[in-house]
C-alpha positions in Angstrom: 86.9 -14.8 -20.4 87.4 -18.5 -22.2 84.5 -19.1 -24.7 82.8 -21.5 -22.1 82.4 -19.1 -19.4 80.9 -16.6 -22.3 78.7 -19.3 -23.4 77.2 -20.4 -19.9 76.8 -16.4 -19.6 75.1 -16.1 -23.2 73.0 -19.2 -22.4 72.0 -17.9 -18.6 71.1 -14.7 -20.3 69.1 -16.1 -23.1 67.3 -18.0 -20.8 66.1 -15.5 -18.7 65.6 -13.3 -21.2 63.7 -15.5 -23.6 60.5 -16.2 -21.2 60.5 -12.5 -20.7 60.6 -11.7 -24.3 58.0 -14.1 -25.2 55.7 -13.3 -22.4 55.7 -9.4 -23.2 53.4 -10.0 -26.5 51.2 -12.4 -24.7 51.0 -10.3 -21.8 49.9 -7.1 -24.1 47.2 -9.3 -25.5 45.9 -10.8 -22.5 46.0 -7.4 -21.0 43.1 -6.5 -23.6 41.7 -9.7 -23.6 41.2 -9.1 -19.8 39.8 -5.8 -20.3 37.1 -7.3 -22.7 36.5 -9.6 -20.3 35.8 -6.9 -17.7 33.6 -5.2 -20.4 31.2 -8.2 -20.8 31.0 -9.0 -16.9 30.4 -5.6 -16.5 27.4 -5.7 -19.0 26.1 -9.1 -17.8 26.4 -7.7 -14.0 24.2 -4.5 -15.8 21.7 -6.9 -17.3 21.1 -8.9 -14.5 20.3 -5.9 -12.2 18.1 -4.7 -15.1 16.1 -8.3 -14.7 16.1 -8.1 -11.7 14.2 -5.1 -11.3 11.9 -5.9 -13.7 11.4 -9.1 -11.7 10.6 -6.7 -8.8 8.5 -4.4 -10.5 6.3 -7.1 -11.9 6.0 -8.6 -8.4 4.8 -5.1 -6.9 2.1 -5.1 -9.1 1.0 -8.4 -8.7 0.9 -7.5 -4.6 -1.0 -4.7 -5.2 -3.2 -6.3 -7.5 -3.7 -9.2 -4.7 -4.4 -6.6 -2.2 -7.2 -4.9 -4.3 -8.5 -8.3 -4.8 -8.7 -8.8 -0.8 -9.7 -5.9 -0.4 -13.0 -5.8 -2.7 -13.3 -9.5 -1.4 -13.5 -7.8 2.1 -15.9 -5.2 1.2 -17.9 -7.7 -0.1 -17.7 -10.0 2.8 -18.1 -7.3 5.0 -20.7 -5.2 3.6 -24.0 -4.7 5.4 -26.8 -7.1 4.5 -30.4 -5.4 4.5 -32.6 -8.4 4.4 -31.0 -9.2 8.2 -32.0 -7.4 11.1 -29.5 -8.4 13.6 -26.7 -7.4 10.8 -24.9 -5.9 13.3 -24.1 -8.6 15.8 -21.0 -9.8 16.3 -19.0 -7.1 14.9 -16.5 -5.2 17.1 -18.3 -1.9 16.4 -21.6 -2.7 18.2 -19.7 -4.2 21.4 -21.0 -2.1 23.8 -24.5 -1.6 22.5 -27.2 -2.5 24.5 -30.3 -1.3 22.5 -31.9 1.9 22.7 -31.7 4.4 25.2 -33.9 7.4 26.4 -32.0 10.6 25.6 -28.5 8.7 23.6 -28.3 8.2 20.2 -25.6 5.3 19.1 -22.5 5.7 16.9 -20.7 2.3 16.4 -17.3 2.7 17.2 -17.7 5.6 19.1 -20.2 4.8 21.9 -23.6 6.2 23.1 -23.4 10.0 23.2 -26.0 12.4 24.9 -28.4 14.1 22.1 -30.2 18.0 22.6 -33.9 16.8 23.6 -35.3 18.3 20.4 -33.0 16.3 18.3 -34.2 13.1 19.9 -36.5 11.4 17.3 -35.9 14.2 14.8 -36.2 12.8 11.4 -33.2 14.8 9.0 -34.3 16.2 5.8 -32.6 16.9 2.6 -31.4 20.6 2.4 -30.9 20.8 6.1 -28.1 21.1 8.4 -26.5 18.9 11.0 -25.6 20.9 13.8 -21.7 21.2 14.7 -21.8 19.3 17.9 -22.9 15.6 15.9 -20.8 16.0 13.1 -17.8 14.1 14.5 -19.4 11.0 14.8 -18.3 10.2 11.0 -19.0 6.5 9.4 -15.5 4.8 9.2 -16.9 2.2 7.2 -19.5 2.8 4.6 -18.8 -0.3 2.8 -20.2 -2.0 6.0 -23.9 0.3 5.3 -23.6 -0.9 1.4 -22.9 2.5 0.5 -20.2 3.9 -1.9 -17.2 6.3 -0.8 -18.5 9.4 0.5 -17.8 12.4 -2.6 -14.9 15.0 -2.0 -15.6 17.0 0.5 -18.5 15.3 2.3 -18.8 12.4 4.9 -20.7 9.9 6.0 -22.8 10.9 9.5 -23.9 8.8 12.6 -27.1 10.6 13.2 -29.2 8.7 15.8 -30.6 5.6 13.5 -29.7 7.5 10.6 -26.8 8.0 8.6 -26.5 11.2 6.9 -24.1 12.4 3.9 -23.2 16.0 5.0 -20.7 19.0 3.1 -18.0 18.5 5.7 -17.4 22.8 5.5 -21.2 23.4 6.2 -23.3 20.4 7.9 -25.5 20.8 5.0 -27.6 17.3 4.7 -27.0 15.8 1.1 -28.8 12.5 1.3 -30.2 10.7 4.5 -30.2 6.8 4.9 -33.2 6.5 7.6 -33.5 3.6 10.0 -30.3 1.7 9.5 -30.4 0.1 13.0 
């Protein structure tokens, strides 16, 4: 081979080979440079799901917080005014009541329902029991009646005009709220 055809050679090697010999250093560092990079969108990927939950969290609690607010608000609203005697007009409960009737007793909600003639006019005591066959007629709402949440293990009664609070196991009367409509 003359010296010019090993010179074009040498010089068509060295060029391909140069690029490639400079670009293998640069390629080992950006290699690790990449990986760092990977690292840190990894833990910005991390943190951002970590704000976001706490984003989510704190707007749970200010639903539920909202909620308990509309629901006291409710209560409130809705609770049974003693000073009024037509209190319960106009509320969905009371929509088929028609006053009183001879031999019924009234449960809102629930309807008239036929009462044993010796229970009609009956005027519950303390320390007494409700017999079984009126304790399903249970009060649904007692925040309506202005009274609190019935204890464990007791109810709220429809009882003719009375509510009674009764051991749910036994009927046994606990308190009586006489006359409330």
């Amino acid at each position: 081979m003359n010296r010019l055809t090993k010179a074009a050679v040498f010089g068509v090697a060295l060029a391909i080979a140069a690029p490639m010999a400079a670009a293998a250093p640069a390629e080992a560092q950006s290699r690790y440079d990449r990986r760092d990079d990977r690292r840190d969108d990894r833990r910005e990927f991390r943190q951002d799901r970590r704000d976001d939950r706490r984003d989510y969290r704190q707007d749970r609690r200010d639903f539920r917080q909202d909620r308990r607010d509309d629901r006291r608000d409710f209560r409130r609203d809705q609770r049974w005014d003693r000073n009024s005697h037509d209190w319960w007009r106009g509320r969905s409960d009371f929509r088929d009541y028609r006053g009183v009737r001879q031999g019924y007793w009234y449960a809102p909600s629930y309807g008239y329902y036929r009462v044993e003639p010796r229970y009609y006019g009956y005027r519950w005591q303390r320390g007494h029991y409700l017999p079984p066959a009126y304790r399903s007629y249970y009060v649904r709402d007692p925040y309506v009646y202005g009274l609190r949440p019935a204890p464990r293990g007791y109810r709220y009664v429809h009882a003719g005009n009375d509510i009674v609070l009764i051991a749910i196991a036994t009927g046994l009367i606990a308190s009586v709220l006489s006359g409330v409509y």
